[in-house]
RODO-2510 file (C-alpha; in nm, 4 decimals, decimal comma):
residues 486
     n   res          X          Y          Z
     1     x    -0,3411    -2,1493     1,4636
     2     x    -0,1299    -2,0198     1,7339
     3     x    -0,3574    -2,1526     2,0609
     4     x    -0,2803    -2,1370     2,4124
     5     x    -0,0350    -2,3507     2,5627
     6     x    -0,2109    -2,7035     2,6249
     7     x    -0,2692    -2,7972     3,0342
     8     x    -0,3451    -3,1728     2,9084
     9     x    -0,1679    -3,4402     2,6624
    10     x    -0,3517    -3,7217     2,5652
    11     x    -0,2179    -3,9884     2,4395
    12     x    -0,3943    -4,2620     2,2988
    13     x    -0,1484    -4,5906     2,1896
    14     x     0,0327    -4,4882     2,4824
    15     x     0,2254    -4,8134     2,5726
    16     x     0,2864    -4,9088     2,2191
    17     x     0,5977    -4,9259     2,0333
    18     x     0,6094    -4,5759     1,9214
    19     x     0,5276    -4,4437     2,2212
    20     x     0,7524    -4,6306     2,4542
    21     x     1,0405    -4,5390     2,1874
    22     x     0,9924    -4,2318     2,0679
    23     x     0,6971    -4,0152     2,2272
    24     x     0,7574    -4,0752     2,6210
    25     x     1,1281    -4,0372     2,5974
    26     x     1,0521    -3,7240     2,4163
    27     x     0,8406    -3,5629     2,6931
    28     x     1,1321    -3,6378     2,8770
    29     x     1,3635    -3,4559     2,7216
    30     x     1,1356    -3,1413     2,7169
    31     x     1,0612    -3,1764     3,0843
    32     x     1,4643    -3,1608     3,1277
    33     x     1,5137    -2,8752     2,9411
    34     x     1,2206    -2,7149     3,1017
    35     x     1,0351    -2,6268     2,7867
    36     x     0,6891    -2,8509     2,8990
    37     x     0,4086    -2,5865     2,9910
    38     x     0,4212    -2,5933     3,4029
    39     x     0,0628    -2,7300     3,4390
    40     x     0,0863    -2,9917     3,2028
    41     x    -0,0521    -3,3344     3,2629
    42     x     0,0043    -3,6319     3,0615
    43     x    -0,2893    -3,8693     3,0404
    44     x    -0,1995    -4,2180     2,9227
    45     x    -0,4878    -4,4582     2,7463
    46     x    -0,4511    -4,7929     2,5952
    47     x    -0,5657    -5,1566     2,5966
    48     x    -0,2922    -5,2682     2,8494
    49     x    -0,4976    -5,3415     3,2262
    50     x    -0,2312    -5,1087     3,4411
    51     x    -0,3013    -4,8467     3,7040
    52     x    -0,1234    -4,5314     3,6829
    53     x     0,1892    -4,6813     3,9101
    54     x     0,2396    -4,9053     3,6349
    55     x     0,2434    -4,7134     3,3692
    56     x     0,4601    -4,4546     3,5807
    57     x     0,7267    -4,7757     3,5747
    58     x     0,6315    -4,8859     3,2123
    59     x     0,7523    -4,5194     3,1311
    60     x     1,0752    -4,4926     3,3505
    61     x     1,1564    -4,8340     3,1481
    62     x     1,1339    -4,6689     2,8592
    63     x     1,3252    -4,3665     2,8900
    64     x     1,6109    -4,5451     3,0671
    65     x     1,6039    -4,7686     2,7713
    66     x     1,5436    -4,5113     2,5013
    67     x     1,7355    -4,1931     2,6431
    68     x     2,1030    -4,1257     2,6907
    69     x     2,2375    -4,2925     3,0716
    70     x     2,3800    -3,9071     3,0879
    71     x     2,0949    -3,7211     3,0041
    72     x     1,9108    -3,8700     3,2337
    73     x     1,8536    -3,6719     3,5792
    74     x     1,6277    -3,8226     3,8835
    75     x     1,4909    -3,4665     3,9533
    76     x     1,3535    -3,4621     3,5881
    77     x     1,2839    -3,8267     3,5705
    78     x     1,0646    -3,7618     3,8951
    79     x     0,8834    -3,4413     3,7733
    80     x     0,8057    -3,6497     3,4214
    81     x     0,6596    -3,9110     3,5928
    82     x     0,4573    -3,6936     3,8680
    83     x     0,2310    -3,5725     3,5631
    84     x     0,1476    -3,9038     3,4516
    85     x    -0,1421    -4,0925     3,5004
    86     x    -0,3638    -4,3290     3,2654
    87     x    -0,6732    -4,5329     3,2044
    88     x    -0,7014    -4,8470     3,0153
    89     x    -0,9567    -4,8811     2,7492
    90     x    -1,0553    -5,1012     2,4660
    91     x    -1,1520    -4,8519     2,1325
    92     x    -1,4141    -5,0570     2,0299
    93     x    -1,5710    -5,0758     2,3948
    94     x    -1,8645    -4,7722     2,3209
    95     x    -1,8939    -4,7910     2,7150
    96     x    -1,5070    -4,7934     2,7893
    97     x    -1,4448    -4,4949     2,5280
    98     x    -1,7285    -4,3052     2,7628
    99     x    -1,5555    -4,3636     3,0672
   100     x    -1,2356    -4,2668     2,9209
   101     x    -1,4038    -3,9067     2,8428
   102     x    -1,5655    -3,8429     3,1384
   103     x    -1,2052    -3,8882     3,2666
   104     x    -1,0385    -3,6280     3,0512
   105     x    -1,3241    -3,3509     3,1297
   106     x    -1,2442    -3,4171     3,4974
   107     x    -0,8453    -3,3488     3,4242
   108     x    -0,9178    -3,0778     3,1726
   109     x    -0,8036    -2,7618     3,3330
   110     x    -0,7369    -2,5610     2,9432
   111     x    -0,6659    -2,6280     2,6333
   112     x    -0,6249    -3,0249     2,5594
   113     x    -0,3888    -3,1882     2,3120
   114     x    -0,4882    -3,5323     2,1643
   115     x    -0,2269    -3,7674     2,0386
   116     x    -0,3594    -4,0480     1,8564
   117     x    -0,0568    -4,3126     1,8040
   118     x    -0,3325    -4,6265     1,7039
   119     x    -0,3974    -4,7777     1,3794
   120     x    -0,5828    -4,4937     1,1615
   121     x    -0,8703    -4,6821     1,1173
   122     x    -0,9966    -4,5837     1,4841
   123     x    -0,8979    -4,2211     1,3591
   124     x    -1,2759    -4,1614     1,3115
   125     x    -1,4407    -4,3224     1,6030
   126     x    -1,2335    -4,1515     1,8555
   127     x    -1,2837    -3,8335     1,7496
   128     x    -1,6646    -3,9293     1,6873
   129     x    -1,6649    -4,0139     2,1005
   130     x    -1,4519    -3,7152     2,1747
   131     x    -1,7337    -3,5303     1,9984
   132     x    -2,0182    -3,7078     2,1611
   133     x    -1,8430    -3,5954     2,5284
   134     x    -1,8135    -3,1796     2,3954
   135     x    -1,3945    -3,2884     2,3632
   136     x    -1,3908    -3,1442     2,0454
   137     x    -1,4648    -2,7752     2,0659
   138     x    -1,2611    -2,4747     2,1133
   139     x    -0,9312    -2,5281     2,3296
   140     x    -0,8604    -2,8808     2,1591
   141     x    -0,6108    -3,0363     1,8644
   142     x    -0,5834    -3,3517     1,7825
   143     x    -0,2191    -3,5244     1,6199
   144     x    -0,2721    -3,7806     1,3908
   145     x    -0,0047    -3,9958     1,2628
   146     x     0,0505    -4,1455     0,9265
   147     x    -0,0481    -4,2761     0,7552
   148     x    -0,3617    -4,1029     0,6808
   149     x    -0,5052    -4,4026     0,4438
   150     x    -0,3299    -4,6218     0,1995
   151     x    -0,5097    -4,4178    -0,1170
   152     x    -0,6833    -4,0770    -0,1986
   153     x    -1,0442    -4,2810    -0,0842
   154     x    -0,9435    -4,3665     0,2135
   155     x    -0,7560    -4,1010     0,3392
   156     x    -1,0423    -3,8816     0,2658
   157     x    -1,2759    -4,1198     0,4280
   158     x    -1,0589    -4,0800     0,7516
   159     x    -1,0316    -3,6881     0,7277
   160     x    -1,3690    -3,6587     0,6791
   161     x    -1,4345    -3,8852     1,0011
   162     x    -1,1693    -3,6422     1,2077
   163     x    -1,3583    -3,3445     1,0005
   164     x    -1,6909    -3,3990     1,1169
   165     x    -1,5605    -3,3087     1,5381
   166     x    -1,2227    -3,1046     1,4551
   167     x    -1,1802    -2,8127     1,2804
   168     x    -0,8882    -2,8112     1,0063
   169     x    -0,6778    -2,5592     1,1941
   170     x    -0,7168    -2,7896     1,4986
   171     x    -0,5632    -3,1241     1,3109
   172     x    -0,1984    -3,1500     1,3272
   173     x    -0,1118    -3,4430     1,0810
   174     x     0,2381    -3,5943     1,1945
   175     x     0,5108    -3,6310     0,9595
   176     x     0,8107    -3,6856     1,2097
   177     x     1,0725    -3,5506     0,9289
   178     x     0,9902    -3,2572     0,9576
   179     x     1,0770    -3,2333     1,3001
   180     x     1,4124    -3,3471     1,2338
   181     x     1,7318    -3,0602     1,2811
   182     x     1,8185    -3,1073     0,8726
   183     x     1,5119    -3,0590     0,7152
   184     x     1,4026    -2,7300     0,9458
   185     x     1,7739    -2,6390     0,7931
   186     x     1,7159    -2,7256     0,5144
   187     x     1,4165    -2,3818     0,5350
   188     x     1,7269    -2,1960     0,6788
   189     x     1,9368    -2,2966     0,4175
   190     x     1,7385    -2,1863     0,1306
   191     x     1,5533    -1,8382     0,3134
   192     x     1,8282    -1,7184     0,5654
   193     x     2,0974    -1,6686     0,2912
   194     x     2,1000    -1,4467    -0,0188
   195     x     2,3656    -1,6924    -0,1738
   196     x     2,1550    -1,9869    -0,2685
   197     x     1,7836    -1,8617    -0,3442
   198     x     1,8886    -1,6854    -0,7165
   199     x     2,0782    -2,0100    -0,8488
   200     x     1,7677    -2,2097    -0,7097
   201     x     1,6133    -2,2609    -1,0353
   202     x     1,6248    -2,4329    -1,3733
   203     x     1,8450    -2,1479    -1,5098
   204     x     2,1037    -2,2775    -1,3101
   205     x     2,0451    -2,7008    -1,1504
   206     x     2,1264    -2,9299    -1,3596
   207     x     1,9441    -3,2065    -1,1934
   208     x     1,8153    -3,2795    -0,7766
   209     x     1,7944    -3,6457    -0,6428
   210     x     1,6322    -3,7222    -0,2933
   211     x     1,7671    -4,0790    -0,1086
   212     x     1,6029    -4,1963     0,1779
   213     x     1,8029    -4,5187     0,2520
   214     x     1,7909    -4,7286     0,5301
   215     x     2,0017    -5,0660     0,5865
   216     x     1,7243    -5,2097     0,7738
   217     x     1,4777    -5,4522     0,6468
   218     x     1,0726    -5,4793     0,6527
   219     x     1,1748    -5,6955     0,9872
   220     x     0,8622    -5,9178     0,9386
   221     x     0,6084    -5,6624     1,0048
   222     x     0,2878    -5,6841     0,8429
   223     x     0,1756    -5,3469     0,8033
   224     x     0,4685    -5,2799     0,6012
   225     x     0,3515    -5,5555     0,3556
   226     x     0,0042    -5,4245     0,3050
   227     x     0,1815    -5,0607     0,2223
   228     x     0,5442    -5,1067     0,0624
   229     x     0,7708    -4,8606    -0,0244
   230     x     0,5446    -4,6476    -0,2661
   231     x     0,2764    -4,5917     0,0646
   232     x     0,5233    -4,5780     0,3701
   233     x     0,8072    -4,3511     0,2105
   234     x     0,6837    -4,1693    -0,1131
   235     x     0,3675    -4,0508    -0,0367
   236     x     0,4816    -3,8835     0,2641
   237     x     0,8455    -3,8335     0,3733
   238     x     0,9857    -3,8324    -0,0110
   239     x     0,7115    -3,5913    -0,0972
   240     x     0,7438    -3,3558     0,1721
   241     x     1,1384    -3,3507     0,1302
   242     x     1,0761    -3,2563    -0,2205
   243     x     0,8456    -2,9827    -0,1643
   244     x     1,0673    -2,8503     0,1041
   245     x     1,3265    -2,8565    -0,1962
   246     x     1,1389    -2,6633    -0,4463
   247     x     0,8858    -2,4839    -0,2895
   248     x     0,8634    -2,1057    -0,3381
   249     x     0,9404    -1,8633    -0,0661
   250     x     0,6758    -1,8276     0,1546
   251     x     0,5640    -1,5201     0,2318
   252     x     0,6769    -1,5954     0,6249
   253     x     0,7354    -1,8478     0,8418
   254     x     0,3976    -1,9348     0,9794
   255     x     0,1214    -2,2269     0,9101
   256     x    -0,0321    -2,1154     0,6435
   257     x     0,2041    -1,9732     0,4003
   258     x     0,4607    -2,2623     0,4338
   259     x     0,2139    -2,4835     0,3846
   260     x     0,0200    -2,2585     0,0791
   261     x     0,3747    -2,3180    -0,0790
   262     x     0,4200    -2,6948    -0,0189
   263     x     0,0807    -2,7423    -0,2064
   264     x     0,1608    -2,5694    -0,5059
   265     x     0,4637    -2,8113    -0,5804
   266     x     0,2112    -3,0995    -0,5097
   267     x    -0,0377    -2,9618    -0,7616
   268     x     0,2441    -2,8808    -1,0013
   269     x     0,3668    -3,2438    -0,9821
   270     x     0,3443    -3,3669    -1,3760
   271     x     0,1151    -3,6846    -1,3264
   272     x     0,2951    -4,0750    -1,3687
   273     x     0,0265    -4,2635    -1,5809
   274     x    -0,0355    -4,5523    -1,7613
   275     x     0,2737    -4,6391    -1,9336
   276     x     0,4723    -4,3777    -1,8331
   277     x     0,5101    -4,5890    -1,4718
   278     x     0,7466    -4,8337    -1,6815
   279     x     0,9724    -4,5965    -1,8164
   280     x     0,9559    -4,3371    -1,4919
   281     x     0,9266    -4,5648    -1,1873
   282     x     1,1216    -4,8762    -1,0889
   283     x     1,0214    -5,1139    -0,8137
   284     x     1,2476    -5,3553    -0,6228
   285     x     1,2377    -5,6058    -0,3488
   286     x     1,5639    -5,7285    -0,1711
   287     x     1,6878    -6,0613    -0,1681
   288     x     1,9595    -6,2200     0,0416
   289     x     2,2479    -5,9796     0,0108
   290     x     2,5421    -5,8577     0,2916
   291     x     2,4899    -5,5454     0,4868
   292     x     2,7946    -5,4452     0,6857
   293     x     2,9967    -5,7467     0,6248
   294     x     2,6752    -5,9882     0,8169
   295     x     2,4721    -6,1920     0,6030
   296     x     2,1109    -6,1178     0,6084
   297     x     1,7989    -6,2928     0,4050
   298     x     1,5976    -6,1608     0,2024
   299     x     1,2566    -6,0253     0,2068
   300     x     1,0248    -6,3225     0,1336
   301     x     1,2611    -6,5139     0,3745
   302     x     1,2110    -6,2969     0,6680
   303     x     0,8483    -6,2542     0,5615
   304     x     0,7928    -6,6444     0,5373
   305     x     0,5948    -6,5957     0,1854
   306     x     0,6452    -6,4973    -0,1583
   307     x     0,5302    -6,1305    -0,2049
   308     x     0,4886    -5,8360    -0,4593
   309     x     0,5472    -5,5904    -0,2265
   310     x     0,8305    -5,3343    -0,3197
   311     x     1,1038    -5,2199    -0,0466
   312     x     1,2478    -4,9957    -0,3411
   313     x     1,1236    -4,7699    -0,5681
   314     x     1,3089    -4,5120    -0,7520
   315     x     1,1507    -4,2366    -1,0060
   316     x     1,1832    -3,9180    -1,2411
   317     x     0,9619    -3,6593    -1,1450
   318     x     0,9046    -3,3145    -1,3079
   319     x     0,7245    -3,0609    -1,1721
   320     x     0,5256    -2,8379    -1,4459
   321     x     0,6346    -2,4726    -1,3307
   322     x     0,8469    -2,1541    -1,3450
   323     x     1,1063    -2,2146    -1,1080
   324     x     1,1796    -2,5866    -1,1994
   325     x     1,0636    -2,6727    -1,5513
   326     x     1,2758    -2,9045    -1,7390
   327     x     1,4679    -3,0254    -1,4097
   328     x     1,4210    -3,3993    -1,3287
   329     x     1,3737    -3,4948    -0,9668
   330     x     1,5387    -3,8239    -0,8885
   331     x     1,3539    -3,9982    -0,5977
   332     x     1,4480    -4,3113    -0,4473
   333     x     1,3648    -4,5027    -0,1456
   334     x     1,4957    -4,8388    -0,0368
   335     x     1,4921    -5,0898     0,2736
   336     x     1,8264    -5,2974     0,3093
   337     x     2,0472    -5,0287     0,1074
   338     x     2,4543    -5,0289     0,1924
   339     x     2,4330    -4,7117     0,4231
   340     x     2,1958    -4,5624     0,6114
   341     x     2,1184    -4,1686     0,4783
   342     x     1,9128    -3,9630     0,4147
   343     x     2,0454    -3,7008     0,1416
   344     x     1,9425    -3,3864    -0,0956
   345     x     2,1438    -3,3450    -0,4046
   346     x     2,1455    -3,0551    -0,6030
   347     x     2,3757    -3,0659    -0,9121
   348     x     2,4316    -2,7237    -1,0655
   349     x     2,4404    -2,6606    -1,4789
   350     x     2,8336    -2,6863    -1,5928
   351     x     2,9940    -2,3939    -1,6793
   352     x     2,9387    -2,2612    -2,0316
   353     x     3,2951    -2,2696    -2,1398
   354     x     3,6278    -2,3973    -2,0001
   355     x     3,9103    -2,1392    -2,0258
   356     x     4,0882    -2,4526    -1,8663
   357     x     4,0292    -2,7197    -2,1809
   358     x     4,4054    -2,6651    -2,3135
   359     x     4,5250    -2,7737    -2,0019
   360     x     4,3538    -3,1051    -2,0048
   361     x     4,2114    -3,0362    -1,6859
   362     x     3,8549    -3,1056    -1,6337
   363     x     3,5773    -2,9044    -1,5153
   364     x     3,3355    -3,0697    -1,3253
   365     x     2,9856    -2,9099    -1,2133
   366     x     2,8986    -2,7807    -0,8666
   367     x     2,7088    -2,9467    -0,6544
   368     x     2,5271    -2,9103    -0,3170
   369     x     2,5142    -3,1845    -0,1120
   370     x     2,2675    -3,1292     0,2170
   371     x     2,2747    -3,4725     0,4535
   372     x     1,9733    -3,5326     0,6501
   373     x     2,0614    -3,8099     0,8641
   374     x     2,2740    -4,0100     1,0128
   375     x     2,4211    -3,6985     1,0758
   376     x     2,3577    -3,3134     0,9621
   377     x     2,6047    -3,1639     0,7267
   378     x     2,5862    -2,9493     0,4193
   379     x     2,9166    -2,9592     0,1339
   380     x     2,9034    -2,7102    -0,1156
   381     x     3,1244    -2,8865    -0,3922
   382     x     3,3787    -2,6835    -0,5822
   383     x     3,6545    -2,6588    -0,8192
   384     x     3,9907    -2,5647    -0,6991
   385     x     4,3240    -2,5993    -0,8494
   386     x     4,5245    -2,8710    -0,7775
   387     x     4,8160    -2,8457    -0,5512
   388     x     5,1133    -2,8654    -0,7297
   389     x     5,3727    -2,8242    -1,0716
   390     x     5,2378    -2,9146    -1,3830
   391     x     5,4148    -2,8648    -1,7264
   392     x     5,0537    -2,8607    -1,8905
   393     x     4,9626    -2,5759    -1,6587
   394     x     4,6764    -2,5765    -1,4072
   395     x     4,5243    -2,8803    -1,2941
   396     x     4,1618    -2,9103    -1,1009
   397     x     3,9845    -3,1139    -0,8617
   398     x     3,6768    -3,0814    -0,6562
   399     x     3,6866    -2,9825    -0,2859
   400     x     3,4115    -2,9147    -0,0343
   401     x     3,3113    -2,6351     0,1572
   402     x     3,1781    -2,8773     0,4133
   403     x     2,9712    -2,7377     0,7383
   404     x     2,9548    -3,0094     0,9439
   405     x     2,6705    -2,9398     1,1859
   406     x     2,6907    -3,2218     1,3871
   407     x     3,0777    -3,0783     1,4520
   408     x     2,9872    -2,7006     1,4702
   409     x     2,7522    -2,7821     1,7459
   410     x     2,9234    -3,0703     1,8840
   411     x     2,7846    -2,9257     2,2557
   412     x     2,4096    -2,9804     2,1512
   413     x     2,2590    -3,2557     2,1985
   414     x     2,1136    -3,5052     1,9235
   415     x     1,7079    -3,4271     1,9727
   416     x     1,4237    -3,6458     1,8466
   417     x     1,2328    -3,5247     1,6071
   418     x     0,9322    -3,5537     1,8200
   419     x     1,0713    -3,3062     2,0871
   420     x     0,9993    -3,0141     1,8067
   421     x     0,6933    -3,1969     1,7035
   422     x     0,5431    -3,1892     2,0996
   423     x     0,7131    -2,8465     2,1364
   424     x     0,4668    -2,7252     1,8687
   425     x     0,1703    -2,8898     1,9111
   426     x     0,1188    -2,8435     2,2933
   427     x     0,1392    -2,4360     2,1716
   428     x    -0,0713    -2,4740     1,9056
   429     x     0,1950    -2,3890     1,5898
   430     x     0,1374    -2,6289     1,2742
   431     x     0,3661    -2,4622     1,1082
   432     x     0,5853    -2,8656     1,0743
   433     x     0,2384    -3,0443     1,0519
   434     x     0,0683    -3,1605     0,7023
   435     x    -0,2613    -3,0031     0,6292
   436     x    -0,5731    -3,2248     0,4468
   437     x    -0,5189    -3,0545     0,1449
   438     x    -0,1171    -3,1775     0,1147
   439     x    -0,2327    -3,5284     0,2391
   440     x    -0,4470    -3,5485    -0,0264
   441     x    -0,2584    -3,4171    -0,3001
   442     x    -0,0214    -3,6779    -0,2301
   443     x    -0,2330    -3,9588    -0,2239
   444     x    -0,3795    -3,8115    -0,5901
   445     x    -0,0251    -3,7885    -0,7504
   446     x     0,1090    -4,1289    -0,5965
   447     x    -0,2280    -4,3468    -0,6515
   448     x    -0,1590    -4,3003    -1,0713
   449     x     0,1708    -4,4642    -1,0024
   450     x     0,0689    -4,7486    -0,7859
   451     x    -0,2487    -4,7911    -1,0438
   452     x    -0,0414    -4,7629    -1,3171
   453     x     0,2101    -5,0321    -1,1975
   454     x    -0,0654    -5,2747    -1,0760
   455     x    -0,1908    -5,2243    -1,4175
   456     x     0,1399    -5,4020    -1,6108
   457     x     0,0881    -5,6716    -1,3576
   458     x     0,4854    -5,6509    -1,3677
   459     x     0,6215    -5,8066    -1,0079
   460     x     0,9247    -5,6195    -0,8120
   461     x     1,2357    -5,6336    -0,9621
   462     x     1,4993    -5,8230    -0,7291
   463     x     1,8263    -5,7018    -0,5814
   464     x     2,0409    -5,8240    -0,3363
   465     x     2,0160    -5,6574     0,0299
   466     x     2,3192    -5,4292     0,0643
   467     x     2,2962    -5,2826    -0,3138
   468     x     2,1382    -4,9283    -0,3789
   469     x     1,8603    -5,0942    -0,5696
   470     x     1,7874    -5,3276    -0,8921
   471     x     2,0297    -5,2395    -1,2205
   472     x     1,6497    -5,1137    -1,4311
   473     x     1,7129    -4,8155    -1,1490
   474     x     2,0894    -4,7098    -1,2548
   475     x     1,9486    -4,7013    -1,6272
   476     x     1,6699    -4,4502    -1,4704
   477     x     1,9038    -4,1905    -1,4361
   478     x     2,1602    -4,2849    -1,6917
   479     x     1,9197    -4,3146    -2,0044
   480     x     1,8625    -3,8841    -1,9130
   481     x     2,2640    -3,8235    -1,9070
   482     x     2,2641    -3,8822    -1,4976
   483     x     2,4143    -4,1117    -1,2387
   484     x     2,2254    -4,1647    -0,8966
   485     x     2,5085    -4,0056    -0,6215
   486     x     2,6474    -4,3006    -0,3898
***
C-alpha cells in the first residue's frame, strides 16, 4: 500500500528507551535533511506526567545525547521540536485511552501514522480503543514492533487483536534490520548485477553461514530472560537475513512481491524436530570470559540467578527447494562474542580440477563475504598468483576484491536504520516491513526447535564470554566438512 503522505505520527512509548535512543533522534535526522512531510506533527503519549514543554526538553536531551555534536543544527533542532506535542496516559486507564483519542481526532488533519513502541501485550487494546474512537479506518497504519509474541499462539493472538481494527495492508510490523544500509544492499547486490544471480544456487555454493554477533551481554534485563536467543534473534533478524539470502527474484521491488518471495523460503524451511534439535541446534550461555582485554561476568552473575536461558544458539538449516537444495545454512547468534558483526558468507563449490596440483600450490574456493555491521563492505575472495620466483612454478593465494562502502561513501553519513523505516511508513511503502503471514511462519518453523529442545530437558551449554560460542557448535559445522568463518 502506497498511501498518502501521513500529516500525524503517533507515538505511543514515546519517552522510553527506544524512543529516546533511536526513534526521536531519527525524526531528527529526517527533519535535517528535509525529507519529513511539511505538515507533519508528532504527537507524543506515555505514562510519564509532562506537558508538551517537557517533553520538547526530554527530546532535545535525547538527540543531543543520541545524535552527532556536528549534525546537529539549531534551525533543525527548532523546527523538530515545533511539531511536538504530547499527552500522558496510563494504557490500562479505559478513561485516559479516551481522552488520548479525542486528542488525536482534534490534531488529525490526513492520514495518521501510529507507532506503538510498548510491550506487545497492549498491542490489542490500543488498537481496540483506536477502533472504538473511528482511528482505525481509511487514512491510518499502525507500526508494531517485535516481537510479535514469544510463539505461533501468541503472536496470532496479538495479530488477530491488531486484525480486528487494521487492515493487513495497513500493519507495518518493524524489523529494524531491514532498514539498515547492508541488508537493502544486500537486494542490490543480488538484483542490480548480472554477475552474481546465475552462480546463486546449489549448482554452484558450497555452503552460506549467517553471524549475528554482538560483544554485549543480556545486561540484566528481564525481558531478554523470558525470550533468549532462539526468540529475540532467530525468529526474526536471523530469519529475515536468510530469506533476504535465498529468496527468489521478485517480480519488482514493491510490498507484495518482495514479501511473496520472503514467504516461500519460510515455507520451504525443512522443519527441526524432535531429535533432530540435538544433532542440528546448539544452545549456549556465557560465563565469565574477557571481551576486549576487560574482564566481564558471566550471565547468571549479571542476572543474579541460575538460568536456562540461551545467549547462543547456532544451527544447520536446509531449505527444501530448487534453487538451494542440498546447501546447509549455518546460523548462529550469540551475546558476549569476541567482535561485534554482523556477516553473510557465501562459500562457492571448488573448482572441478586443479591444472595447478603439480605445482603444489593450492586452490582454495571462492567466497563472498557481505558485512552487515559494524561497518558495510562486500569482499569477493579470489585466487591470484603469488608474487614472486618459484622453481616449482606458480604459486597461489587468496586476495579480495573488497568494496568498502563505508570508504566509497566516506561523505555520507552513518543513518539509523529507523530513518528508512519512518521514511517509509509516514508514505505508506511496506515494502522493509514483515507481513502476518512471515511473522507467523517464523514462529511455526522456530517453535519445533524450542519444543524440541525443551523436550531433552538438556540445559545451555557454557562458554566463556569473549569465545564465538560452546566447542558442541565448532563440531556443528565440522561433522558436514565445514568450519564456522571467524
Amino acid at each position: 500500500m502506497h498511501g498518502s503522505a501521513a500529516s500525524l505520527l503517533t507515538i505511543f512509548g514515546a519517552t522510553g528507551d527506544l524512543a529516546q535512543r533511536m526513534l526521536l533522534p531519527s525524526l531528527y535526522s529526517l527533519e535535517h535533511e528535509g525529507l519529513l512531510p511539511s505538515r507533519l506533527r508528532i504527537f507524543g503519549t506515555a505514562r510519564s506526567e509532562l506537558d508538551d514543554d517537557g517533553f520538547r526538553a526530554l527530546v532535545a536531551q535525547s538527540i543531543e545525547r543520541n545524535v552527532p555534536v556536528a549534525e546537529i543544527n539549531p534551525d533543525s533542532l527548532d523546527r523538530m521540536l515545533a511539531r511536538l506535542s504530547y499527552q500522558p496516559a496510563s494504557l490500562d486507564d479505559p478513561d485516559a485511552l479516551a481522552r488520548l483519542c479525542t486528542a488525536i481526532k482534534a490534531l488529525r488533519d490526513g492520514d495518521v501514522v501510529f507507532h506503538l513502541s510498548t510491550a506487545p501485550r497492549w498491542y490489542g487494546p490500543i488498537c481496540s480503543a483506536l477502533g472504538a474512537h473511528g482511528l482505525g479506518g481509511p487514512g491510518t497504519r499502525v507500526l508494531l514492533e517485535k516481537p510479535i509474541g514469544r510463539d505461533l499462539a501468541s503472536a496470532v493472538a496479538i495479530n488477530d487483536g491488531v486484525a480486528r481494527v487494521f487492515d493487513e495492508e495497513q500493519v507495518f510490523r518493524v524489523d529494524h534490520y531491514l532498514g539498515k544500509e547492508g541488508v537493502q544492499n544486500l537486494l542490490a547486490l543480488r538484483f542490480g548485477n548480472a554477475l552474481f544471480e546465475p552462480l546463486w544456487n546449489a549448482r554452484h555454493v558450497e555452503q552460506v553461514q549467517i553471524t549475528v554477533a554482538e560483544t554485549i551481554g543480556a545486561e540484566g534485563r528481564d525481558y531478554y530472560d523470558e525470550s533468549g536467543a532462539t526468540r529475540d534473534m532467530l525468529q526474526n533478524h536471523l530469519l529475515q537475513l536468510l530469506c533476504l539470502t535465498a529468496m527468489e527474484p521478485p517480480s519488482q521491488f514493491d510490498p507484495s512481491a518482495v514479501r511473496n518471495e520472503k514467504l516461500k523460503v519460510l515455507r520451504s524451511l525443512r522443519p527441526i524436530t524432535g531429535a533432530d534439535v540435538a544433532t542440528e541446534t546448539v544452545a549456549g550461555q556465557y560465563t565469565a570470559g574477557a571481551i576486549g582485554g576487560r574482564a566481564v561476568p558471566g550471565y547468571a552473575e549479571e542476572l543474579g540467578r541460575s538460568s536456562r536461558t540461551e545467549t547462543f544458539i547456532a544451527m544447520r538449516a536446509r531449505i527444501d527447494n530448487w534453487r538451494w537444495s542440498g546447501v546447509p545454512f549455518y546460523l548462529r547468534t550469540g551475546k558476549r562474542m569476541p567482535r561485534r558483526a554482523t556477516e553473510i558468507y557465501l562459500q562457492f563449490r571448488a573448482v572441478p580440477h586443479s591444472i595447478f596440483a603439480n605445482t603444489g600450490a593450492s586452490v582454495e574456493a571462492n567466497a563472498l563475504v557481505i558485512t552487515l555491521q559494524p561497518e558495510e563492505r562486500i569482499e569477493l575472495r579470489l585466487m591470484s598468483k603469488t608474487p614472486g620466483l618459484d622453481r616449482a612454478g606458480l604459486q597461489l593465494s587468496q586476495v579480495a576484491l573488497d568494496l568498502d562502502l563505508h570508504e566509497r561513501f566516506a561523505s555520507d553519513r552513518k543513518r539509523l536504520a529507523y530513518e528508512r523505516l519512518y521514511l517509509d511508513a509516514l508514505e505508506g511503502n511496506g515494502t522493509l516491513f514483515v507481513r502476518r503471514d512471515e511473522t507467523e511462519a517464523a514462529w511455526q518453523w522456530v517453535d519445533a526447535i524450542i519444543a524440541g529442545r525443551e523436550g531433552t530437558g538438556a540445559a545451555p551449554r557454557p562458554y566463556p564470554a569473549g569465545t564465538w560460542g560452546p566447542a558442541a557448535a565448532v563440531t556443528l559445522a565440522e561433522r558436514h566438512g565445514h568450519s564456522w568463518r571467524e
